[in-house]
C-alpha positions as CSV (number, residue, x, y, z in Angstrom):
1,X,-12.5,35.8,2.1
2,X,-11.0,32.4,2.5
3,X,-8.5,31.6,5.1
4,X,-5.7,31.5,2.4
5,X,-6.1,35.1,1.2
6,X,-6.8,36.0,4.6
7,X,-3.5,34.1,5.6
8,X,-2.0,35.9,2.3
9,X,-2.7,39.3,4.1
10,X,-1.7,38.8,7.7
11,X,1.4,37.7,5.5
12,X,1.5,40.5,3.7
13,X,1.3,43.1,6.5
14,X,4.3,41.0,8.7
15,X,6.5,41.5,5.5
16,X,5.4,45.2,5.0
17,X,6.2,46.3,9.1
18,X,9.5,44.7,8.3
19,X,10.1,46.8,5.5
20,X,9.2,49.6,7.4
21,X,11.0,48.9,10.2
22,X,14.5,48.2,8.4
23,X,14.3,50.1,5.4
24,X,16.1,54.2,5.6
25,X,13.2,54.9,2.7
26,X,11.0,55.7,5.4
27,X,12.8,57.5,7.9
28,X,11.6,60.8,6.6
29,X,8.5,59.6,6.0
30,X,5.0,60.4,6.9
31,X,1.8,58.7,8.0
32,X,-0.1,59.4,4.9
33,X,3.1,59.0,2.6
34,X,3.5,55.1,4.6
35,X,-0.2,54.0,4.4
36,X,0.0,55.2,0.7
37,X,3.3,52.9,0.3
38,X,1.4,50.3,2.1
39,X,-1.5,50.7,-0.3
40,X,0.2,50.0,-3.1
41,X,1.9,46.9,-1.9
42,X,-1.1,45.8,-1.1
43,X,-2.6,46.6,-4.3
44,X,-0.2,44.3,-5.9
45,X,-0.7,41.7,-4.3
46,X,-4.3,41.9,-5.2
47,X,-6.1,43.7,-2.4
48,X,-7.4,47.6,-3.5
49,X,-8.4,49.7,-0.4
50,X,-8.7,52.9,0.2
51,X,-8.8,55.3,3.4
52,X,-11.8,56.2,4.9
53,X,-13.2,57.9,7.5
54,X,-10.7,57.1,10.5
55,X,-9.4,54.4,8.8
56,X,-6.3,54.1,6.7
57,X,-6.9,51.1,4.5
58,X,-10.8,49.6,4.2
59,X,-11.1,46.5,1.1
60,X,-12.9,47.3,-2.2
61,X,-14.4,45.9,-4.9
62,X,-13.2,47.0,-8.4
């Protein structure tokens, strides 16, 4: 990964903890129904993950 899509991510998860943290959306909200949220931002921008194991959100290849 090259420091600008790694930039592009830390980026992208600042912006997402916002939303999170300010939106009502999530109020009723659970862990699995955020990370999925998360996911899909993510996903938009160009990096697919998926959960595995312990973790919520691990890069993948197409």
């Amino acid at each position: 990964m090259f420091k600008d899509e790694k930039q592009k991510l830390i980026d992208i998860m600042f912006e997402t903890g916002l939303m999170i943290h300010n939106h009502p959306y999530f109020k009723d909200k659970n862990n699995e129904e955020v990370c999925n949220w998360i996911s899909e931002q993510l996903k938009k921008c160009g990096f697919k993950t998926k959960s595995v194991g312990s973790s919520w959100g691990v890069l993948i290849d197409d």
